[in-house]
N, C-alpha and C positions, 0 to 999 in steps of 0.2 A: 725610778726616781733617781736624781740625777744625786751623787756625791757631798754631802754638807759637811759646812767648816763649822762649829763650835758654835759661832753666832748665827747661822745658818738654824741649823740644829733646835737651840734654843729658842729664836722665833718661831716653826715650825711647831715644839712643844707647847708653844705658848695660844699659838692659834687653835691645836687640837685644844688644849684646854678649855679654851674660849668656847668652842664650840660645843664640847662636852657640855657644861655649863650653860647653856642657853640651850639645848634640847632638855635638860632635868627641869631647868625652870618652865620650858615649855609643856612640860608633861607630868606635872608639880611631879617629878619623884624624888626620892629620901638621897639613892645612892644610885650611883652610875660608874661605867670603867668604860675604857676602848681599848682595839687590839688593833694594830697595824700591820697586815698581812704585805709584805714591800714586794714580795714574790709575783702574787696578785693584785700591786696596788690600790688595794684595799684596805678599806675604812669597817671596822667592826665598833660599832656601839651598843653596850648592852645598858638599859634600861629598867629601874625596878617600876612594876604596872604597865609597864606597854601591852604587855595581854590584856589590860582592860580595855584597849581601844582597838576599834575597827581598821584592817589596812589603809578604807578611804579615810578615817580621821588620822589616824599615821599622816599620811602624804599632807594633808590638810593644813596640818599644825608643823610638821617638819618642813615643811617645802620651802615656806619664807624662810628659814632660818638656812638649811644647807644653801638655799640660795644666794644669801645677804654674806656669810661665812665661805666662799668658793673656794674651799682646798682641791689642789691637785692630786685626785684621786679618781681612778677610773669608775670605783663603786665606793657609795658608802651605806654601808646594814645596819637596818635599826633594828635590835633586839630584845626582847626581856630579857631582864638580870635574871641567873639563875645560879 
């Protein structure tokens, strides 16, 4: 990931948020967090109840959303909160 200036940065924050935020609503859960692995550019989303749904409802329900939301990220993991 390439070097961000402040407002950079802040839109960036603003996007994961956004996105955060439309996977919980997509998956009515309570509480959610993400981890930014920049190493791996990678996307860590941990979700509470995601172990109540199938892989294929995961992709099902997640797939419009990462899709519509296109962060520059080479993976992004959806996981239950724990």
């Amino acid at each position: 990931m390439p070097e961000l200036n402040e407002s950079d940065f802040e839109a960036f924050e603003d996007d994961l948020q956004i996105l955060v935020h439309a996977l919980k609503e997509s998956f009515n859960a309570e509480e959610a967090r993400f981890y930014v692995d920049e190493r791996h550019d990678t996307l860590f989303v941990e979700l509470e109840g995601l172990d109540d749904y199938s892989e294929e409802e995961i992709t099902e329900i997640a797939g419009p959303v990462l899709d519509e939301l296109d962060l520059d990220f080479d993976e992004i993991a959806l996981l239950p909160l724990r």
